[in-house]
Backbone as XML, in Angstrom:
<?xml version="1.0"?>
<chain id="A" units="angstrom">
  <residue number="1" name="UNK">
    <atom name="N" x="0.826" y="-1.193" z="0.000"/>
    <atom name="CA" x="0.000" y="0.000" z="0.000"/>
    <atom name="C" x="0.866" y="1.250" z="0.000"/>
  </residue>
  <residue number="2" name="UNK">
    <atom name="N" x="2.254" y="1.117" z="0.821"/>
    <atom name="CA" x="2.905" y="2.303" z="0.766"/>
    <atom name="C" x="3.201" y="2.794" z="-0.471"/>
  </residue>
  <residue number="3" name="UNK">
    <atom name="N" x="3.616" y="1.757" z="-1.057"/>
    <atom name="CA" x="4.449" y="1.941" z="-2.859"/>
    <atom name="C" x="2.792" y="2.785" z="-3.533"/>
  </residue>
  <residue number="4" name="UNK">
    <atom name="N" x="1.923" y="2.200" z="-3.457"/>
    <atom name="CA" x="0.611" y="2.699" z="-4.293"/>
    <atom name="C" x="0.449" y="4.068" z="-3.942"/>
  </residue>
  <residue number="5" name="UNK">
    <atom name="N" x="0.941" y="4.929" z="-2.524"/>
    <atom name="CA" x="0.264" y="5.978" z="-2.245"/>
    <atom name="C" x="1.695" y="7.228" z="-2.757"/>
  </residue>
  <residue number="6" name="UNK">
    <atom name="N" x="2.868" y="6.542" z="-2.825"/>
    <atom name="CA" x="3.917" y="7.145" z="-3.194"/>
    <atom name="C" x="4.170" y="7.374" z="-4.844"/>
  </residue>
  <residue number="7" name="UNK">
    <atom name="N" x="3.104" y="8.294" z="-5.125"/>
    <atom name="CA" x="3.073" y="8.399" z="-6.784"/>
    <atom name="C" x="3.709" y="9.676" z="-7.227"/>
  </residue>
  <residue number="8" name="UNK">
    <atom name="N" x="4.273" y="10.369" z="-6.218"/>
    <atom name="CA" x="4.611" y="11.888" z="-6.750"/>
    <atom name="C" x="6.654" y="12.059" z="-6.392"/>
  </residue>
  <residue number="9" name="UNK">
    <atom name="N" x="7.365" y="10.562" z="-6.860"/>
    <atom name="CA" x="8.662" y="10.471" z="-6.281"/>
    <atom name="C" x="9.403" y="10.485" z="-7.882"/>
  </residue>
  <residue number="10" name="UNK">
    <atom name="N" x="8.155" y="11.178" z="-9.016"/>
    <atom name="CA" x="9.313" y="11.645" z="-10.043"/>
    <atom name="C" x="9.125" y="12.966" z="-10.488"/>
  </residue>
  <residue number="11" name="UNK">
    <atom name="N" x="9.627" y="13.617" z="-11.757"/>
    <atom name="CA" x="9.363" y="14.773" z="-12.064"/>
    <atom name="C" x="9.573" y="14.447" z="-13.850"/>
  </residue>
  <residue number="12" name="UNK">
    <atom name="N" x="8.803" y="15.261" z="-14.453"/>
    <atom name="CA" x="8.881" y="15.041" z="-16.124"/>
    <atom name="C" x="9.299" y="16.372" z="-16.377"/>
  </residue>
  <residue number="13" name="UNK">
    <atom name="N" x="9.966" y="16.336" z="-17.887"/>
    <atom name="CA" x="10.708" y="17.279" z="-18.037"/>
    <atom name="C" x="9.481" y="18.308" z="-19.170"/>
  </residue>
  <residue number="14" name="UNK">
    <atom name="N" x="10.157" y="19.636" z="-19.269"/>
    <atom name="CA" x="9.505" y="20.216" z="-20.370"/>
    <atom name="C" x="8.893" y="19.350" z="-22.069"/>
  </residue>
  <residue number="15" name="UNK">
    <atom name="N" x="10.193" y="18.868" z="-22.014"/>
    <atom name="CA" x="9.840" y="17.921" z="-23.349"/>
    <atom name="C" x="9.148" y="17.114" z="-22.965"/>
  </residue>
  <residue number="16" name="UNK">
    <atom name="N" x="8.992" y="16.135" z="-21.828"/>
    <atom name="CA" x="8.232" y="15.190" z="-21.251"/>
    <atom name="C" x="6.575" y="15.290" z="-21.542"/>
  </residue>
  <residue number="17" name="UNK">
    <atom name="N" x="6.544" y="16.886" z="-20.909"/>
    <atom name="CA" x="5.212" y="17.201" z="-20.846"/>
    <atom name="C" x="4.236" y="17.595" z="-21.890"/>
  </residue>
  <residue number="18" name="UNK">
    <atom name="N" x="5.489" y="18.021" z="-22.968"/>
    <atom name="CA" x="4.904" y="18.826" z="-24.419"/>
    <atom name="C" x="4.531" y="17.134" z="-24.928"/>
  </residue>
  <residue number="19" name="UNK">
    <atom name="N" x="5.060" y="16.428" z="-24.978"/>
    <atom name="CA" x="4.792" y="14.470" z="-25.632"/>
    <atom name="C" x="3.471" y="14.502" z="-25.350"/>
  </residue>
  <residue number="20" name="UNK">
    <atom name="N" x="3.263" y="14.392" z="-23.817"/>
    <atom name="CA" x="2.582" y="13.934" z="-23.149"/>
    <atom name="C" x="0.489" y="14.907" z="-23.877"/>
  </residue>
  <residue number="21" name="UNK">
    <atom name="N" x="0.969" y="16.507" z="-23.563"/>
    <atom name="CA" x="-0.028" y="17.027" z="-24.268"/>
    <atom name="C" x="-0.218" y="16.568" z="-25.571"/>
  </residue>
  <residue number="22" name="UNK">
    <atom name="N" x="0.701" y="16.314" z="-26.579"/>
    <atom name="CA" x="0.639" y="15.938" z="-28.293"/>
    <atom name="C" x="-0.416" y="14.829" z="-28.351"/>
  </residue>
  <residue number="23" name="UNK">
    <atom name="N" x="0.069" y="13.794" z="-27.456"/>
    <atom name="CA" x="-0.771" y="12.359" z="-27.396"/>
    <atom name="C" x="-2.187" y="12.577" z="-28.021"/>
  </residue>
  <residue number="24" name="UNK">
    <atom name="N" x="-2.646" y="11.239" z="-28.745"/>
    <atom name="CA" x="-4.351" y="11.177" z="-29.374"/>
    <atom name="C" x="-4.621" y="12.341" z="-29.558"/>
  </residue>
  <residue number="25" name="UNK">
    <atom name="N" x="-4.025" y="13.456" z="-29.978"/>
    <atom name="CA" x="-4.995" y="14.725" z="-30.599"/>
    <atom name="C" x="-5.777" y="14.861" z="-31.648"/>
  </residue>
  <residue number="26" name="UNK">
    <atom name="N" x="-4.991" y="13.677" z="-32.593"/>
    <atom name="CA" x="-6.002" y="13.305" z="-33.700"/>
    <atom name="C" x="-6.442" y="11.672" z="-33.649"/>
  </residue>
  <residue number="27" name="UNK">
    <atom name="N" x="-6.970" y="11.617" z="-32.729"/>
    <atom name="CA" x="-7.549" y="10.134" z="-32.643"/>
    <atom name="C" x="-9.271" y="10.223" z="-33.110"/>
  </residue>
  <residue number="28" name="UNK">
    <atom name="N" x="-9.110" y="9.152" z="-33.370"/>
    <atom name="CA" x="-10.793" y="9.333" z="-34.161"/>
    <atom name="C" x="-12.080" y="9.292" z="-33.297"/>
  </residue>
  <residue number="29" name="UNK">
    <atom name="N" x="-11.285" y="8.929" z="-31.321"/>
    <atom name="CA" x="-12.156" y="8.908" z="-30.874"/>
    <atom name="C" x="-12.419" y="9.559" z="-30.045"/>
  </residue>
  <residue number="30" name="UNK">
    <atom name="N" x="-11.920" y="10.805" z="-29.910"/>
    <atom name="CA" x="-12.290" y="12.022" z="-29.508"/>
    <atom name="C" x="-13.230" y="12.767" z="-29.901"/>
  </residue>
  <residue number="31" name="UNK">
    <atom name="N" x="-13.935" y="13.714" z="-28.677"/>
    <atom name="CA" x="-14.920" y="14.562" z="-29.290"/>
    <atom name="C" x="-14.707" y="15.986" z="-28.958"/>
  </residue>
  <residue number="32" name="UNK">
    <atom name="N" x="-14.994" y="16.844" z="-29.615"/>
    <atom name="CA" x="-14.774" y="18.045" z="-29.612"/>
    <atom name="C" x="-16.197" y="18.550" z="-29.203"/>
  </residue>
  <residue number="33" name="UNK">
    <atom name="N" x="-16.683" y="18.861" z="-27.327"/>
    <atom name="CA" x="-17.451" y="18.993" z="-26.473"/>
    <atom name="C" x="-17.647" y="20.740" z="-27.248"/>
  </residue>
  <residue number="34" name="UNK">
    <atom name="N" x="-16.792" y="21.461" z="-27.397"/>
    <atom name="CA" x="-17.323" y="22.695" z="-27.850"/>
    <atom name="C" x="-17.670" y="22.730" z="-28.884"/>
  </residue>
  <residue number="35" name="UNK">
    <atom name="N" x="-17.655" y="21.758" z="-30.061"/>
    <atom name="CA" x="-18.125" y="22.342" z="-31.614"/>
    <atom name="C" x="-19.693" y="21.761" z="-31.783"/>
  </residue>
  <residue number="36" name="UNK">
    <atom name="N" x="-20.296" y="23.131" z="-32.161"/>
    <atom name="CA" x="-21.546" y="23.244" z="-32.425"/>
    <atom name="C" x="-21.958" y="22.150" z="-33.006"/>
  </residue>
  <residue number="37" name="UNK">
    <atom name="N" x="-22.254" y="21.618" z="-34.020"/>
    <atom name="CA" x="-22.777" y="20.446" z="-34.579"/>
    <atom name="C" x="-22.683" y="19.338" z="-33.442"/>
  </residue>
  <residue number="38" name="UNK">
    <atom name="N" x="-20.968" y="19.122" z="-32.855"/>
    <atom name="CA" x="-21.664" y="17.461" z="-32.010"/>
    <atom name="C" x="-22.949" y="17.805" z="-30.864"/>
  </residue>
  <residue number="39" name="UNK">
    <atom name="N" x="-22.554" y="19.130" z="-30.190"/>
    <atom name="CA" x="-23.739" y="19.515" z="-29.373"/>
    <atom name="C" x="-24.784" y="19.314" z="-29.928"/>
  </residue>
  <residue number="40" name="UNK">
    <atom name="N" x="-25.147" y="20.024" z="-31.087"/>
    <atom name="CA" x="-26.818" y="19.661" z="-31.477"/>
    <atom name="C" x="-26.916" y="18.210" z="-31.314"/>
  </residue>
  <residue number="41" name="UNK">
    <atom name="N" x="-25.816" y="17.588" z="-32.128"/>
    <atom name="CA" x="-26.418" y="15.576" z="-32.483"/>
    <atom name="C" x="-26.778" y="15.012" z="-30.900"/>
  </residue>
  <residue number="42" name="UNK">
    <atom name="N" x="-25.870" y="15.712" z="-29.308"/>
    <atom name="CA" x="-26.654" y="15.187" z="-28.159"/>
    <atom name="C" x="-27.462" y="15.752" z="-28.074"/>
  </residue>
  <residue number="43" name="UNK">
    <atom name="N" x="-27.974" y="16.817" z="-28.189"/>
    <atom name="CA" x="-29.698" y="17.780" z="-27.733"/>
    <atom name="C" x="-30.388" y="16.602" z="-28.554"/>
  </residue>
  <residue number="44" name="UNK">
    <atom name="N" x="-30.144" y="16.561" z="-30.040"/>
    <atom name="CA" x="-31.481" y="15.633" z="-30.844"/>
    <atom name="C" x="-31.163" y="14.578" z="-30.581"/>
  </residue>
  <residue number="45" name="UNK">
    <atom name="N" x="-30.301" y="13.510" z="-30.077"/>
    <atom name="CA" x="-30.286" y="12.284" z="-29.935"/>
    <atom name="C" x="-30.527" y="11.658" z="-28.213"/>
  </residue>
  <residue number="46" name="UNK">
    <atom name="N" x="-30.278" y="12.746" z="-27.644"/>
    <atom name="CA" x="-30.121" y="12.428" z="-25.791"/>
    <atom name="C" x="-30.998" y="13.232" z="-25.230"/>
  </residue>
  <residue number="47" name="UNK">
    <atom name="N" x="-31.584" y="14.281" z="-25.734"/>
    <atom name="CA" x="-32.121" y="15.178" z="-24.852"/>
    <atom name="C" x="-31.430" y="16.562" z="-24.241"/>
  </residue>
</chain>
């Protein structure tokens, strides 16, 4: 349990972190929560 609660014993670097943001940005299964059209398809499909 100790090892599980000890998650903050590294540090990532600038480049580390820029990777890390890049990741699935163009994955197909993402949704883009702000663009108008997918919003309408949940109002007409979900309510």
């Amino acid at each position: 349990m100790a090892q599980n609660i000890d998650i903050f014993d590294f540090t990532l670097t600038d480049e580390e972190m820029s990777q890390i943001a890049g990741m699935n940005q163009h994955d197909a299964g993402t949704r883009d929560f702000g663009d108008p059209q997918f919003v309408k398809y949940l109002i007409e499909n979900y309510g």
